[in-house]
DSSP file (Angstrom, degrees, kcal/mol; ACC not computed):
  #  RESIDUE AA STRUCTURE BP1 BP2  ACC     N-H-->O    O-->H-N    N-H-->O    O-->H-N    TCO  KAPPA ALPHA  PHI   PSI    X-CA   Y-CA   Z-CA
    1    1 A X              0   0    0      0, 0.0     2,-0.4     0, 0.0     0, 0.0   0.000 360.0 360.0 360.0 137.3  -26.6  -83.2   78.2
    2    2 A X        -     0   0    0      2,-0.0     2,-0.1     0, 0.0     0, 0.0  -0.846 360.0-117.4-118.1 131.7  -27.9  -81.0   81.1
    3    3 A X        -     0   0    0     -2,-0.4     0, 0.0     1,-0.1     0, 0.0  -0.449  28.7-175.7 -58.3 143.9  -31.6  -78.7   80.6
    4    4 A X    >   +     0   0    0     -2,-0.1     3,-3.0     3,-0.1    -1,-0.1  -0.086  15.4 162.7-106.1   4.1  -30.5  -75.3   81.0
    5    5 A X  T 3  S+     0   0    0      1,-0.3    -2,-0.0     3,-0.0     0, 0.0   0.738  78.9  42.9 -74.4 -25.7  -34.1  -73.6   80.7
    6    6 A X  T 3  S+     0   0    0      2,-0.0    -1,-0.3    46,-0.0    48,-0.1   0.873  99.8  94.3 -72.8  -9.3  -32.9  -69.8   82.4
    7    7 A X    <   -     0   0    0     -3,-3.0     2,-0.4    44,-0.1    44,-0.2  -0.319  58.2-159.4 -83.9 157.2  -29.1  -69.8   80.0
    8    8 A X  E     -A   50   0A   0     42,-1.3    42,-2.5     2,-0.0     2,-0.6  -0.973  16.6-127.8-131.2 150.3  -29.1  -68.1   77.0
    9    9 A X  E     -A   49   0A   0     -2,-0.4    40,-0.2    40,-0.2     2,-0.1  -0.796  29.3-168.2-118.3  96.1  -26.1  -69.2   74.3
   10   10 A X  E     -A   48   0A   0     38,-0.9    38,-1.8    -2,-0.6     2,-0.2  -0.395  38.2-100.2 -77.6 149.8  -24.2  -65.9   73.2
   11   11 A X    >   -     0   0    0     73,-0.4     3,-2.6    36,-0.3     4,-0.5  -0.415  37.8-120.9-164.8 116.4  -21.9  -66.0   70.3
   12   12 A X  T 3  S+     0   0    0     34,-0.4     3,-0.5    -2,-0.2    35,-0.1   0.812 115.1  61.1 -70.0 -20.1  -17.6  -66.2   72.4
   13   13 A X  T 3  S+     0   0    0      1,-0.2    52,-0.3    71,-0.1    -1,-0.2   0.416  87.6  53.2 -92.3  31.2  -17.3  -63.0   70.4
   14   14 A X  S <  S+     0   0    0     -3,-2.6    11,-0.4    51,-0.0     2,-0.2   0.558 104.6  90.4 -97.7 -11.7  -20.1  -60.5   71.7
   15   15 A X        +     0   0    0     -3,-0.5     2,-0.2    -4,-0.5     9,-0.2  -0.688  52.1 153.3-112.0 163.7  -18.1  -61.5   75.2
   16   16 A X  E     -C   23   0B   0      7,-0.6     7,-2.9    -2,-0.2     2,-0.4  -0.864  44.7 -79.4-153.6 178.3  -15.4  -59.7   76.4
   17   17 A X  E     +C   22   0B   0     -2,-0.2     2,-0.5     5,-0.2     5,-0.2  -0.622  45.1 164.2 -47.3 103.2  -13.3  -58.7   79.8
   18   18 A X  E >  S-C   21   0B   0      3,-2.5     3,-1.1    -2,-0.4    -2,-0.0  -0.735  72.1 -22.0-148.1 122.2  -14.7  -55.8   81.9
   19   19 A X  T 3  S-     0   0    0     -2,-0.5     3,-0.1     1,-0.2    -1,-0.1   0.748 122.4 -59.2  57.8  10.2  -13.7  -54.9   85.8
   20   20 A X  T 3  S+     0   0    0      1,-0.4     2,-0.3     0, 0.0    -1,-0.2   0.319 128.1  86.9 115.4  12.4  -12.3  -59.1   86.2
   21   21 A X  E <  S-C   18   0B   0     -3,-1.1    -3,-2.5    18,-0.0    -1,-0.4  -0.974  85.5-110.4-131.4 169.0  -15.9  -60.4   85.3
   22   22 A X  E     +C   17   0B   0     -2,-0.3    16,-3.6    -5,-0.2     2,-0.2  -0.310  40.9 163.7 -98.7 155.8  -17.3  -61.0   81.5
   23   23 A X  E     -C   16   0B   0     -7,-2.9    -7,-0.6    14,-0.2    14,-0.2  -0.669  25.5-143.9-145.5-150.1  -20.1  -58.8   79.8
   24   24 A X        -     0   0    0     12,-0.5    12,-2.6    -2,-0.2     2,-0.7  -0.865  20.9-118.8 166.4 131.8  -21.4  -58.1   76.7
   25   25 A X  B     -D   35   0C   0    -11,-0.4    36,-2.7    36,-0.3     2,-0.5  -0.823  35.7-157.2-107.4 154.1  -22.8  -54.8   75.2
   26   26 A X  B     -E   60   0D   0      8,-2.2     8,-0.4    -2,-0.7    34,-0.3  -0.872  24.4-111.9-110.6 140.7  -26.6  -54.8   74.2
   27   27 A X        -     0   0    0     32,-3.7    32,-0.3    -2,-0.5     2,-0.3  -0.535  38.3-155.2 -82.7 155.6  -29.0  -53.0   71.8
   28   28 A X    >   -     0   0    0      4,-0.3     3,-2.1    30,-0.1    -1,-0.0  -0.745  30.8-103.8-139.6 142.8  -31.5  -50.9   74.3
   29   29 A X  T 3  S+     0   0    0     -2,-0.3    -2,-0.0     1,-0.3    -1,-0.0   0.666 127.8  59.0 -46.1 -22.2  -35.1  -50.0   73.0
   30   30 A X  T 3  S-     0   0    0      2,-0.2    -1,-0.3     1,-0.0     3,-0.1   0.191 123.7-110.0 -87.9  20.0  -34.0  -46.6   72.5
   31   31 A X  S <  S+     0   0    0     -3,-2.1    43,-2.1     1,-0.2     2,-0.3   0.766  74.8 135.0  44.8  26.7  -31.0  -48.2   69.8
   32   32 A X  B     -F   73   0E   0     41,-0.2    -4,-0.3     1,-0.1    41,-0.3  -0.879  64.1-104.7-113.9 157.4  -28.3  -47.4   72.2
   33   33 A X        -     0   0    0     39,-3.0    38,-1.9    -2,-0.3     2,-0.4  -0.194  37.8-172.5 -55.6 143.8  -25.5  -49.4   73.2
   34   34 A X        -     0   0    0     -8,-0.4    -8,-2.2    36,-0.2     2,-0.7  -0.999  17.1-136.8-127.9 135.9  -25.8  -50.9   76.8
   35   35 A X  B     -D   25   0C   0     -2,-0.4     2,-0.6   -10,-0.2   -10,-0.2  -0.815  20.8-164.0-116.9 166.1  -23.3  -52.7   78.6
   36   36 A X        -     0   0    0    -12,-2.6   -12,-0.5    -2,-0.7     2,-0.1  -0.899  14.6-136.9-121.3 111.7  -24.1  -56.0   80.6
   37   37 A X        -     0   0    0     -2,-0.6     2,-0.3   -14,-0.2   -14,-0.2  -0.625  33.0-178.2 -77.7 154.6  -22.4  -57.9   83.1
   38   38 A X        -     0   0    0    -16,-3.6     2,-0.4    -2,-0.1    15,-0.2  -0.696  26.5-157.3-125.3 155.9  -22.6  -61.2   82.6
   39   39 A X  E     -B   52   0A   0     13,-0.6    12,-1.4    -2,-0.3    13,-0.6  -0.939  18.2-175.3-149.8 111.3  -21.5  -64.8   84.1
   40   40 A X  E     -B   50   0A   0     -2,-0.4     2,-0.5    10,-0.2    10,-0.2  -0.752  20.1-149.8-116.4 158.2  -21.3  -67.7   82.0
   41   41 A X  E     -     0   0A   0      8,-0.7     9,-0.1     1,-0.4    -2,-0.0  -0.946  64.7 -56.0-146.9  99.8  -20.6  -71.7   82.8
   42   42 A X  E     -     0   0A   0     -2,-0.5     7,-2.2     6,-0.1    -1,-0.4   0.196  67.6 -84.6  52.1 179.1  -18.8  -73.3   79.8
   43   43 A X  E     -B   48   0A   0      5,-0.3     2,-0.4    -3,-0.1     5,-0.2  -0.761  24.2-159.2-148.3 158.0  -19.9  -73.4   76.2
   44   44 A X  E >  S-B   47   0A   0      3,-0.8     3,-1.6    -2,-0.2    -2,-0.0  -0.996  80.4  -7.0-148.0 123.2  -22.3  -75.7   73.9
   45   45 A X  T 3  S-     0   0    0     -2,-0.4     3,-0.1     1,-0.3    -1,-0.0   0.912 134.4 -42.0  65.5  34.3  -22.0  -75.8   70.2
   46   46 A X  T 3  S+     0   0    0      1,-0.3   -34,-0.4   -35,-0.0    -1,-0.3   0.498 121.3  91.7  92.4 -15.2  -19.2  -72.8   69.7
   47   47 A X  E <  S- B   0  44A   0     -3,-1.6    -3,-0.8   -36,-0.1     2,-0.3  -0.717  73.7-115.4-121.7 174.4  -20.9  -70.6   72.2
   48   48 A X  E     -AB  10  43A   0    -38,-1.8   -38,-0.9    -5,-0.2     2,-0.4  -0.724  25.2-123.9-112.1-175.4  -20.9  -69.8   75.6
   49   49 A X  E     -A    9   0A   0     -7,-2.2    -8,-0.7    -2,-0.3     2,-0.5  -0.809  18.1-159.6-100.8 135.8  -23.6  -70.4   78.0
   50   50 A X  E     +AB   8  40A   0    -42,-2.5   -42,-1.3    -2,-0.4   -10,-0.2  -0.928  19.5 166.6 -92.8 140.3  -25.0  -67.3   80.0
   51   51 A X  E    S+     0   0A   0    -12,-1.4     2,-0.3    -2,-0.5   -11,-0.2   0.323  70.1  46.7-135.1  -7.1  -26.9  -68.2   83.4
   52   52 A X  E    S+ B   0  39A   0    -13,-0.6   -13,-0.6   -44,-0.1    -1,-0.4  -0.763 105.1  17.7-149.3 117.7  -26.8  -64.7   84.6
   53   53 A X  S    S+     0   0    0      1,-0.3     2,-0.3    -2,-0.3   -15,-0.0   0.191 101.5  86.2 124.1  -7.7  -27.4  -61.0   83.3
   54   54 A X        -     0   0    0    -48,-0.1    -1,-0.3     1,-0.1    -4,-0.0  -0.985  51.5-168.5-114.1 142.6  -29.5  -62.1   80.2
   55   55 A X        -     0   0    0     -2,-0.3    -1,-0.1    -3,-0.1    -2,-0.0   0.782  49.6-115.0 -95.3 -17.7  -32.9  -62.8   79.8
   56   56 A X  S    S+     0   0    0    -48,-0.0   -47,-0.1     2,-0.0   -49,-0.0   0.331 102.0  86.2 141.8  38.2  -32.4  -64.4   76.1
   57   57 A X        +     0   0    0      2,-0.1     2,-0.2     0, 0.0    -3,-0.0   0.253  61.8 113.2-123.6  18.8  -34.6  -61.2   74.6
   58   58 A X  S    S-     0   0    0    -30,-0.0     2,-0.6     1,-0.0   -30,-0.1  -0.559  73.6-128.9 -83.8 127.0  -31.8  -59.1   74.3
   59   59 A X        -     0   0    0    -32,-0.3   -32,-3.7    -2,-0.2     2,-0.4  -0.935  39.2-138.1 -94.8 105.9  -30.4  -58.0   70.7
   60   60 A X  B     -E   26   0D   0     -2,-0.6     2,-0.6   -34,-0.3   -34,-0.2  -0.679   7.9-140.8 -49.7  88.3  -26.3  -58.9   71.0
   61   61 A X        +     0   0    0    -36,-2.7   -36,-0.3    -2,-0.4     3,-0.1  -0.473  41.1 147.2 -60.4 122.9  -23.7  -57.0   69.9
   62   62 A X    >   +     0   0    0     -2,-0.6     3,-0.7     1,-0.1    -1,-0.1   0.652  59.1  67.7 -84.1 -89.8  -21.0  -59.5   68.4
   63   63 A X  T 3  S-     0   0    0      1,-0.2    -1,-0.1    -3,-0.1   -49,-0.0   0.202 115.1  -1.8 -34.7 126.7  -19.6  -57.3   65.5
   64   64 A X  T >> S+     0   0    0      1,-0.1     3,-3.1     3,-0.1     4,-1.5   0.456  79.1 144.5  89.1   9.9  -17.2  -53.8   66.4
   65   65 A X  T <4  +     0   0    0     -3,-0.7    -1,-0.1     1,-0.3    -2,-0.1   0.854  68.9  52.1 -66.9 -22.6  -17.9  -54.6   70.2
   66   66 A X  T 34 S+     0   0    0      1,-0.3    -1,-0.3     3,-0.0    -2,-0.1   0.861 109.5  50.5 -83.5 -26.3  -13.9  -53.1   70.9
   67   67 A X  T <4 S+     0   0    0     -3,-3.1    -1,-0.3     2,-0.0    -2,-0.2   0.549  97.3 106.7-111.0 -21.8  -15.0  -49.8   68.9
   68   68 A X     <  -     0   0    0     -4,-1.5     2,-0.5     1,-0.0    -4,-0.0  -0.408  50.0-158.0 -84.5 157.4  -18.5  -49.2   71.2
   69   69 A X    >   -     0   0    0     -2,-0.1     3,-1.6     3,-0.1   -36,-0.2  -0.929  30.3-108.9-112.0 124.1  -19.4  -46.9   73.8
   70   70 A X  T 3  S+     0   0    0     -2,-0.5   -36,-0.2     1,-0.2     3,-0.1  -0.343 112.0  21.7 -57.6 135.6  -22.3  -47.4   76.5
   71   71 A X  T 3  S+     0   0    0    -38,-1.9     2,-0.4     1,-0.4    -1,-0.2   0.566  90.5 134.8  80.2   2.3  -24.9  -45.0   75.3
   72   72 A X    <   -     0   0    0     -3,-1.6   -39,-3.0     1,-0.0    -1,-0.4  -0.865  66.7-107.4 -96.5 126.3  -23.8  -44.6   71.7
   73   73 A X  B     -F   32   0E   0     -2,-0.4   -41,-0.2   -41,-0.3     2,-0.2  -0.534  43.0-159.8 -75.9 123.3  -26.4  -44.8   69.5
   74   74 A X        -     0   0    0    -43,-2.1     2,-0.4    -2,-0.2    -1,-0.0  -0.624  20.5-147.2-133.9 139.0  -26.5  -48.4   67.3
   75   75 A X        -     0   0    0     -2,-0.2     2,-0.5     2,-0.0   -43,-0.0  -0.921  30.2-149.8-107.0 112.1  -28.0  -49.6   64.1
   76   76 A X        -     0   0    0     -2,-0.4     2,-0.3     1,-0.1   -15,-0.0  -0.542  13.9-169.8 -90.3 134.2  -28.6  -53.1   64.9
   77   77 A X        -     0   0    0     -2,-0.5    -1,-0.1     0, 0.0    -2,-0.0  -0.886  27.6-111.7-139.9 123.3  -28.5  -55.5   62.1
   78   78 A X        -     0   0    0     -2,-0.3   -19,-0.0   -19,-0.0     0, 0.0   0.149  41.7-100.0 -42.5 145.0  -29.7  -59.2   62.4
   79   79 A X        -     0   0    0      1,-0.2     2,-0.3     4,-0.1     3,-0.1   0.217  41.6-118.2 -17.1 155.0  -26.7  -62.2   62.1
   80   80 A X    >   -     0   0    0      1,-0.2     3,-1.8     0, 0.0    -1,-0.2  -0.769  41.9 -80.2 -80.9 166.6  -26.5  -63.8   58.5
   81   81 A X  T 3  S+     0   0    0     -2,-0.3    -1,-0.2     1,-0.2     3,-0.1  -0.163 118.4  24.9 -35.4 134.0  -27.1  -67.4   58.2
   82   82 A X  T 3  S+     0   0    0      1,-0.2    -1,-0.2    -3,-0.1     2,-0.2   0.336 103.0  95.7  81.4 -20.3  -23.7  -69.5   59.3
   83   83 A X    <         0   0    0     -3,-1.8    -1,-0.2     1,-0.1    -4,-0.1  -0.599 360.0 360.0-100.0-174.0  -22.2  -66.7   61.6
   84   84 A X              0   0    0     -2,-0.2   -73,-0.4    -3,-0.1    -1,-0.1   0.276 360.0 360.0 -97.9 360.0  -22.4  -66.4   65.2
C-alpha cells in the first residue's frame, strides 16, 4: 500500500465529467455551491483518490450533484454513518 499524505478520498459519487477532465462541486464559506476541477489516480476502499484540486478541508457534495448550479446557495448536511 503506497503513503498518499497530499490525496484526499472522495466518495465515486460527488465525482462527475466536466470539459473531458473530473470535478466535483463544493460547499464555499458563504454556503454556495463551487465547482472544482479535479484529478484523481485510482480508488482505495470504494472511493477514489484525489491528488489534485482538494485540500481534504473541503465540505463534498455527493447527494443531487446532477440538479446543482455553481453559485447556488446549499444547505450542507454531514454524511450518515455507512454512506459515502
Amino acid at each position: 500500500m503506497e503513503n498518499r499524505p497530499d490525496a484526499v478520498l472522495v466518495s465515486e459519487r460527488a465525482l462527475f465529467d466536466a470539459q473531458g477532465s473530473k470535478a466535483v462541486y463544493i460547499v464555499t464559506p458563504d454556503r454556495k455551491a463551487a465547482l472544482r476541477g479535479v484529478v484523481t489516480e485510482g480508488s482505495f476502499q470504494g472511493k477514489s483518490i484525489v491528488t489534485k484540486g482538494l485540500t481534504g478541508g473541503e465540505a463534498v457534495i455527493v447527494d443531487g450533484i446532477a440538479k446543482v448550479q455553481p453559485g447556488q446557495p446549499v444547505i450542507a448536511q454531514t454524511a450518515q454513518p455507512g454512506r459515502d
